[in-house]
N, C-alpha and C positions, 0 to 999 in steps of 0.2 A: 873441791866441791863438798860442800854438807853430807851425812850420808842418809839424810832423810831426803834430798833430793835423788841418789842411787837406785834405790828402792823404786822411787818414782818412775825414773828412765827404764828400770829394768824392762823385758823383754814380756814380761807376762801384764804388766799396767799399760808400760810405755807404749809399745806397740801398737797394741787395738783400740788406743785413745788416739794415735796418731791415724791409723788408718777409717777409724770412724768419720775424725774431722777432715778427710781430705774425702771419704765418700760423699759425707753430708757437703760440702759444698763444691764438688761436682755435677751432683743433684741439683744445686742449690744455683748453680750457674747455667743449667741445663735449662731450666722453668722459667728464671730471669731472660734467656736469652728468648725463650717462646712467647715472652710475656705473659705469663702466669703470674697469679699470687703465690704468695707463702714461697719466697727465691732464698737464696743465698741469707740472708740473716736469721732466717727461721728455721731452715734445712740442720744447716752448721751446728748449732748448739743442739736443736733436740735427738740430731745422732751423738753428738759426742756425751749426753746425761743419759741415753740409752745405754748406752754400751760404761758408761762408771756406773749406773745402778744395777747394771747385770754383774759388773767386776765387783763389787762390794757384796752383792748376796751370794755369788759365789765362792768367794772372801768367806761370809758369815757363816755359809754350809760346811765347809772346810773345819772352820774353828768348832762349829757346834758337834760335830762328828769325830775329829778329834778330844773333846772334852766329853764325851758321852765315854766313848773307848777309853777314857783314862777312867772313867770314876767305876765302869765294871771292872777296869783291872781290879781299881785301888778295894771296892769292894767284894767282891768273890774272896771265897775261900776264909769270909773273916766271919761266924756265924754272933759273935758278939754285937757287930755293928745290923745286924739286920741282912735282909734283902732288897736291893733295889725294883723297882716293880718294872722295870726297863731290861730289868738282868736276861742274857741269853745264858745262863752258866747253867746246866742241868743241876735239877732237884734231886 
């Protein structure tokens, strides 16, 4: 198997895309079965693009907070390069 597929299946993507899409069209067969609008083909995909746009920003906060922490390391203590205006490092 690719290992950009691994990644995919792992336990922190895989999972809450798999348990979204079986929410979402349990939902989605529930409304069908009542005869309701908006069944099963509409349920299904807008939980499973809920829950990847919540995993991708949570994804994004991750990296940007990571990358904020690296550039105060990389800058502190280096009074050549300036101060960052983000800096927590005492004056």
């Amino acid at each position: 198997m690719p290992d950009y597929f691994a990644q995919f299946l792992s336990t922190e993507i895989g999972l809450p895309l798999l348990c979204s899409l079986v929410t979402g069209m349990l939902i989605g067969i529930d409304r069908e079965v009542q005869g309701k609008p908006a069944g099963l083909r509409t349920h299904a995909p807008v939980c499973l693009a809920a829950t990847l746009l919540t995993l991708a920003a949570a994804q994004q906060e991750l990296r940007t907070q990571l990358a904020r922490q690296w550039l105060i390391w990389c800058w502190a203590d280096r009074p050549f390069l300036g101060k960052l205006p983000c800096s927590t490092a005492e004056e």
